[in-house]
N, C-alpha and C positions, 0 to 999 in steps of 0.2 A: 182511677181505681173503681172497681164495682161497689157501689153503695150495696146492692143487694146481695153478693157474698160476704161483705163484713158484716152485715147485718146478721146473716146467718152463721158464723162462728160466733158474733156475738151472744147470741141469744143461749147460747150453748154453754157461756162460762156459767159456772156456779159462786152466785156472788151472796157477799157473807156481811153480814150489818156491822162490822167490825173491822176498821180499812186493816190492812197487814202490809209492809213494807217488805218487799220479795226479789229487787233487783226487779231489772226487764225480765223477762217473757216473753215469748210468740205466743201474740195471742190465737192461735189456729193448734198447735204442736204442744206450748206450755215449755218446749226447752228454754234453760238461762237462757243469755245470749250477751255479750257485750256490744256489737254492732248490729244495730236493730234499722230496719226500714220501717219509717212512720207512715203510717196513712189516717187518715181522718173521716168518722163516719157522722154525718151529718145526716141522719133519716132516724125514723122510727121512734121520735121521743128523746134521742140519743145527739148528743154531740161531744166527741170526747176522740181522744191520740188513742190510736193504737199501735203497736211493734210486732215485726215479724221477721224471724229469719231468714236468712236469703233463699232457702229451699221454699218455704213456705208464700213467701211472697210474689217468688216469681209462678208458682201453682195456682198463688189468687189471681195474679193478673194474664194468669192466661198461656203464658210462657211455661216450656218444659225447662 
């Protein structure tokens, strides 16, 4: 998985000094989701799981 476009959705979430427990998410989209693909971004200060729906994921990695 590309470090450098999780990097860039990441940078995009608006995050709040207050955790909030909200089910999954795609991190990219923001729809619920029950069956999530994980990927893991490991750059930029960052290390931490992300989720994405299957539309979404197969767009980050490159796939129609």
């Amino acid at each position: 998985m590309n470090q450098d476009k999780i990097l860039k959705i990441i940078k995009n979430w608006k995050i709040k000094r207050t955790p909030e427990y909200r089910g999954f998410r795609c991190a990219k989209c923001q729809k619920q989701i029950r069956k999530a693909w994980h990927a893991w971004l490991n750059k930029g200060g960052y290390k931490l799981e992300i989720h994405f729906c299957n539309q979404c994921f197969k767009k980050v990695e490159g796939r129609k």
